[in-house]
C-alpha positions in Angstrom: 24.0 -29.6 12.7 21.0 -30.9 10.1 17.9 -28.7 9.7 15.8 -30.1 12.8 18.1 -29.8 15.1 18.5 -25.8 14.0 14.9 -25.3 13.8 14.5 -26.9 17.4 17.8 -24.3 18.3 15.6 -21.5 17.1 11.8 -21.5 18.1 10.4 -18.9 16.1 11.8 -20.5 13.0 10.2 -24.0 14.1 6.7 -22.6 14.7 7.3 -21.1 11.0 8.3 -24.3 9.4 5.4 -26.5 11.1 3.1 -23.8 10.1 1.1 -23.8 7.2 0.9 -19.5 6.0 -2.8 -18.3 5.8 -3.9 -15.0 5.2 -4.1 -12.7 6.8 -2.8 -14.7 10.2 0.8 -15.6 8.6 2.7 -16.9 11.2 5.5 -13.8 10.1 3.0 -11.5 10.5 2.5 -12.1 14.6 5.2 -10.7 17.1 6.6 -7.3 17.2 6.0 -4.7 14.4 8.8 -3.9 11.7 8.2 -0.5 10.7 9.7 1.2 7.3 8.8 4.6 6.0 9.1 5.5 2.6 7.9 8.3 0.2 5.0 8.5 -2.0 5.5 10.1 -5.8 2.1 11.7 -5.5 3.5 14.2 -2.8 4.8 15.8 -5.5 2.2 15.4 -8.2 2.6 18.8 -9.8 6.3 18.7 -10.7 5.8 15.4 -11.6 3.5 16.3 -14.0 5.3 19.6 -15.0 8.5 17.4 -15.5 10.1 20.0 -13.4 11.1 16.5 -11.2 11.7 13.2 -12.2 11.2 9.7 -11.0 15.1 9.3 -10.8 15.0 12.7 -8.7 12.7 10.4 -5.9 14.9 7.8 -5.5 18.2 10.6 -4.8 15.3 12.2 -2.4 14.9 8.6 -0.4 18.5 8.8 0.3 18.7 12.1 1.5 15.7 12.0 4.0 17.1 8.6 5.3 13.8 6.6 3.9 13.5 3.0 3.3 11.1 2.8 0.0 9.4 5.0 -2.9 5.6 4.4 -3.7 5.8 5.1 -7.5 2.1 7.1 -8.6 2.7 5.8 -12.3 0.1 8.7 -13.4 3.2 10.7 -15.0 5.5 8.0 -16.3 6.9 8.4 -19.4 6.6 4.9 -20.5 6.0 1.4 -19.9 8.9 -0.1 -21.4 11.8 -1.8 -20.3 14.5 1.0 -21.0 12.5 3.5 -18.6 11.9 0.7 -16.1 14.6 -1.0 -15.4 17.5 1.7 -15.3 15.2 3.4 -12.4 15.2 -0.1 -10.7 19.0 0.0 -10.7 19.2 3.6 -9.9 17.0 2.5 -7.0 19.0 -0.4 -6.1 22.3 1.1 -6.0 20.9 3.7 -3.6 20.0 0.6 -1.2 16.2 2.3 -2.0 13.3 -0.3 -2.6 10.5 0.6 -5.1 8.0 -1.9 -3.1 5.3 -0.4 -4.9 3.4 1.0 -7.3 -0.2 3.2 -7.3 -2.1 2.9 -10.6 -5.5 4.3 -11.4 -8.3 1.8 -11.7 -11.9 1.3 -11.2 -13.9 -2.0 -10.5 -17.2 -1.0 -10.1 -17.8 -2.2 -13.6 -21.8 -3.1 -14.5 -21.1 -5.4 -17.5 -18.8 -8.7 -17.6 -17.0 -7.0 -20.9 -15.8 -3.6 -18.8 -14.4 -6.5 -16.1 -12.7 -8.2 -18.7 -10.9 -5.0 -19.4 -10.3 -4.4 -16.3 -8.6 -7.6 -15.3 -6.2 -6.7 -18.3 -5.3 -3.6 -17.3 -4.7 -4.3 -13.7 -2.6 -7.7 -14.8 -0.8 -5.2 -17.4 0.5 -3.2 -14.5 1.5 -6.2 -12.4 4.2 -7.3 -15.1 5.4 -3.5 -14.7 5.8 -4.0 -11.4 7.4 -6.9 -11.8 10.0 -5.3 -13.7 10.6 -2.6 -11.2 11.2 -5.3 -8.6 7.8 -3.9 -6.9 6.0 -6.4 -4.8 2.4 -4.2 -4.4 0.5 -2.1 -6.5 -2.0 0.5 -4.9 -5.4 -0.3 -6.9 -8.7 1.4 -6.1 -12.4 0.6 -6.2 -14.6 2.7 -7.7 -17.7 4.1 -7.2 -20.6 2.4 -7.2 -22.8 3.0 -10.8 -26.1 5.6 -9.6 -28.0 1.9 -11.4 -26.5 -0.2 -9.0 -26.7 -1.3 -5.6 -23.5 -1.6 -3.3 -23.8 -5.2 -2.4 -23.9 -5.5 -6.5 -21.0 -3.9 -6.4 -19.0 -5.3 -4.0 -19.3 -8.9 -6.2 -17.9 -6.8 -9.4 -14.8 -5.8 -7.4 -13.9 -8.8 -5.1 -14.7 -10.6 -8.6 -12.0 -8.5 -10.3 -9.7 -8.9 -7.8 -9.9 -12.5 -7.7 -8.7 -12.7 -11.1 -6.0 -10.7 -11.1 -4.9 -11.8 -7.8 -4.2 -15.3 -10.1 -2.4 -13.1 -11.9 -0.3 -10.9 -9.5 0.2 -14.0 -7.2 2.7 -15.8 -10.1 4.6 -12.7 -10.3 4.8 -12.3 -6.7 2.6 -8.9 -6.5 0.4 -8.3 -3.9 -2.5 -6.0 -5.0 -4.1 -3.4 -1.6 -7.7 -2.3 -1.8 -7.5 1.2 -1.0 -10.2 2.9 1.4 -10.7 6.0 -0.7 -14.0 6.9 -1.0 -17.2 4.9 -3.4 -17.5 1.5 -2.4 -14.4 1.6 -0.3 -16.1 4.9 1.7 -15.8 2.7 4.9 -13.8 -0.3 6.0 -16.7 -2.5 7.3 -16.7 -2.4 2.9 -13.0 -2.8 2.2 -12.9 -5.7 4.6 -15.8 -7.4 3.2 -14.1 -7.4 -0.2 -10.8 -8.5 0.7 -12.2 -11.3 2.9 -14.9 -12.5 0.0 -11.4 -12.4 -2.5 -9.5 -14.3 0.3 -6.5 -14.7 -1.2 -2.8 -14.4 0.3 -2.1 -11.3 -2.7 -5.2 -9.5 -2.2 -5.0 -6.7 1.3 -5.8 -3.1 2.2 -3.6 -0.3 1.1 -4.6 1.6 4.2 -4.6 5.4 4.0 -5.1 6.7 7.2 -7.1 10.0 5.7 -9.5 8.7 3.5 -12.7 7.2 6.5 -14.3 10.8 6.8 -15.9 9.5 10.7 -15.1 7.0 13.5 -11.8 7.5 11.8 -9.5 5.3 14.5 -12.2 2.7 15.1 -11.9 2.1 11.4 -8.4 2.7 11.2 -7.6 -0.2 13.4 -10.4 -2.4 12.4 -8.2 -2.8 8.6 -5.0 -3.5 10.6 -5.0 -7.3 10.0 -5.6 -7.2 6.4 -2.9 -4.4 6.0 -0.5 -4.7 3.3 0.3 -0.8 3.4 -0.1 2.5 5.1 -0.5 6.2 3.9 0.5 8.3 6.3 -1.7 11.4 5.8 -1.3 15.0 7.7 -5.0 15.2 8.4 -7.9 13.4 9.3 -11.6 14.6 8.7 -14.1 13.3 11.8 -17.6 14.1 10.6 -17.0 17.5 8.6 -14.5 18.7 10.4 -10.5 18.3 9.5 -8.4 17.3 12.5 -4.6 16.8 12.6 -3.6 13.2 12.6 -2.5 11.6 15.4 0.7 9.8 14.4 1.7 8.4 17.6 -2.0 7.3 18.1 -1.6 5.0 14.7 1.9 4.1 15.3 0.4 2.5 18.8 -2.4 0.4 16.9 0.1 -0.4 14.2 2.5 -2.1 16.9 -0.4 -3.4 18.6 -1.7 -5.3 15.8 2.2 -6.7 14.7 2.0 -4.8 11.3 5.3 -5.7 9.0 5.8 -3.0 6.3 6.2 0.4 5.2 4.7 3.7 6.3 4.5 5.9 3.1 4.3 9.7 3.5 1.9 10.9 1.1 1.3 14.9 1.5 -1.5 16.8 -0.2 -1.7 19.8 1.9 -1.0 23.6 0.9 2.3 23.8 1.5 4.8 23.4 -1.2 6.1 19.5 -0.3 10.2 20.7 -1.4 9.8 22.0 2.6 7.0 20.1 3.4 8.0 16.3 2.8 12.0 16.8 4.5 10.4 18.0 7.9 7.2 15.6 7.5 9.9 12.4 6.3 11.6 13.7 9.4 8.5 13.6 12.0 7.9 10.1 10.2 10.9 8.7 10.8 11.3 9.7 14.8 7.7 8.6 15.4 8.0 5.3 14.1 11.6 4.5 15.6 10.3 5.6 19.1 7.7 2.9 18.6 10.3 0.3 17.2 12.5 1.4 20.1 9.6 0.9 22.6 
């Protein structure tokens, strides 16, 4: 059998070869959703930071609560070399675990073209880490908009940052997600504007479903398309006023709107996350199964 005649044996795959990918319609992205959770290292921030856990400790914790993937907070890594970064990505590896990504502080709401400059650099520094962990996104985040500045101004600094390192990311294969949290990224009518004004196929939202503070589903689902990741958050806040979140309720529009990826717990309540994360992971895991399951 030669390849057209087992392209025209499978349809999906002949649509996909005819096709030419655009963002952020890919042909793979249509159809039924393909759900993964995973854990985010910022759930456990303090002993992180304490160095009463380590980053080797979140990969043995994937396997125990049955999770696909580890979002990496690099806040509290001790280095950025090779012999701290590529040990974890075969620690990872041989515990079937993927480290698909990587959150990294940043801030593009920079005034002047010299604080850009730096910025591209430091965002294309942490792309070549990712690289090396084998991570395919990096959570990056926008700022907040300089008290001299306008929003419009600042949404040209950003999407202008993004472009270039998207050039960057996109030859090592890393996709970068705008996250909504807060500044110029307050709202998603915002994060969308940027992401579509980059429009490239390695620039998306990193969607956390606690950080739009009203109109929180609207909004929710209105990032869906562009959505590269979720944060799956305990609470939502609706105009003041903090409201559990309705997993179920996200999982639906997730489904709805054919999203491929991974759900990433990240916790931040009260509760110490040793007891917290296992029974949240576990919540995680049955809510987006039923949905998979239909």
């Amino acid at each position: 059998m030669n390849r057209r005649d087992l392209l025209k044996s499978f349809p999906a795959l002949a649509a996909l070869a005819g096709a030419r990918a655009t963002f952020p319609s890919d042909a793979a992205s249509k159809g039924k959703a393909r759900l993964r959770t995973a854990i985010c290292a910022y759930s456990f921030r303090d002993a992180l930071k304490k160095k009463t856990m380590a980053y080797d400790d979140l990969v043995r914790l994937a396997v125990e609560l049955d999770v696909d993937g580890l979002d990496l907070t690099v806040y509290w890594f001790p280095s950025m070399t090779e012999e701290f970064l590529l040990p974890l990505r075969r620690l990872a590896y041989k515990n079937a675990v993927e480290i698909y990504s990587i959150s990294i502080r940043s801030d593009m709401c920079r005034p002047t073209e010299e604080l850009r400059d730096r910025e591209v650099a430091w965002l294309e520094r942490w792309v070549d880490v990712a690289a090396k962990l084998g991570a395919g996104h990096i959570r990056v985040f926008g700022g907040d908009v300089p008290k001299q500045a306008t929003e419009d101004q600042a949404v040209q600094w950003v999407a202008g940052i993004l472009k270039r390192a998207a050039d960057h990311s996109g030859k090592k294969g890393v996709i970068l997600g705008l996250e909504n949290h807060g500044g110029i990224t307050s709202k998603a009518e915002r994060v969308l504007q940027i992401v579509k004004q980059v429009d490239s196929p390695w620039v998306g939202i990193n969607l956390d479903t606690g950080n739009f503070h009203s109109d929180v589903y609207p909004q929710i689902e209105a990032c869906i398309p562009y959505a590269v990741n979720v944060q799956f958050k305990t609470e939502i806040e609706e105009n003041g006023k903090k409201l559990p979140s309705d997993w179920s309720r996200i999982m639906t529009m997730l489904a709805k709107g054919g999203y491929k990826g991974y759900l990433a717990l990240e916790y931040e309540a009260e509760e110490d996350p040793a007891t917290a994360v296992p029974r949240l992971t576990k919540q995680l895991n049955e809510v987006a199964r039923k949905q998979i399951r239909g």
